[in-house]
C-alpha positions in Angstrom: 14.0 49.0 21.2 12.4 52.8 20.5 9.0 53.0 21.3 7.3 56.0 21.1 3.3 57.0 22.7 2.1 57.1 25.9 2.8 53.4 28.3 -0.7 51.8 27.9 -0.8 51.2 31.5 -0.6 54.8 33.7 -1.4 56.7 30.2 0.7 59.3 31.6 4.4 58.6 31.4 6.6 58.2 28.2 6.6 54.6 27.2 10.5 53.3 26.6 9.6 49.8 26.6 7.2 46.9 24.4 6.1 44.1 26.2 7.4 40.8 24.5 4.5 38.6 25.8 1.9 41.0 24.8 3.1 44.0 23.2 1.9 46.4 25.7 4.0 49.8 25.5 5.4 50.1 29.1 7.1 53.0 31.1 9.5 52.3 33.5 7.7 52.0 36.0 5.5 49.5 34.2 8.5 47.3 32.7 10.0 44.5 34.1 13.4 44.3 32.8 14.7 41.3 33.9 11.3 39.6 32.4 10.9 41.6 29.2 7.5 41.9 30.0 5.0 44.6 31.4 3.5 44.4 34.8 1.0 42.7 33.6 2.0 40.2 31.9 4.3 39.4 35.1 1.4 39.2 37.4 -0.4 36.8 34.8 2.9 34.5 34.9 3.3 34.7 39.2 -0.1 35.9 40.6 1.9 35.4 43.6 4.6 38.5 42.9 1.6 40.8 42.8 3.1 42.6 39.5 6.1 42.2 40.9 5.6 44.5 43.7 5.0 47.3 42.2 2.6 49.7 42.9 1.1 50.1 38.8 -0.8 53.2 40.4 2.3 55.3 41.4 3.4 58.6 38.7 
């Protein structure tokens, strides 16, 4: 998918990926692959997996 903006999470990195649950535009760092869904939208699913282990604060 081409995205283009800013990912709506950090507001600093070059969003490549759009959440399928919510439509989020993600980086990266912000994107779960393997879900096709943002950070977010992971920890929502699992509160357990704490966004999956990723630190959402890290550039």
């Amino acid at each position: 998918m081409s995205v283009s903006g800013l990912c709506q999470i950090c507001e600093s990195r070059l969003a490549e990926e759009q959440c399928q649950n919510c439509g989020t535009l993600a980086c990266s760092v912000h994107y779960k692959e393997a879900h096709g869904l943002c950070v977010d939208c992971v920890a929502q699913a699992d509160p357990s997996r704490q966004s999956d282990d990723v630190d959402i604060h890290r550039l």
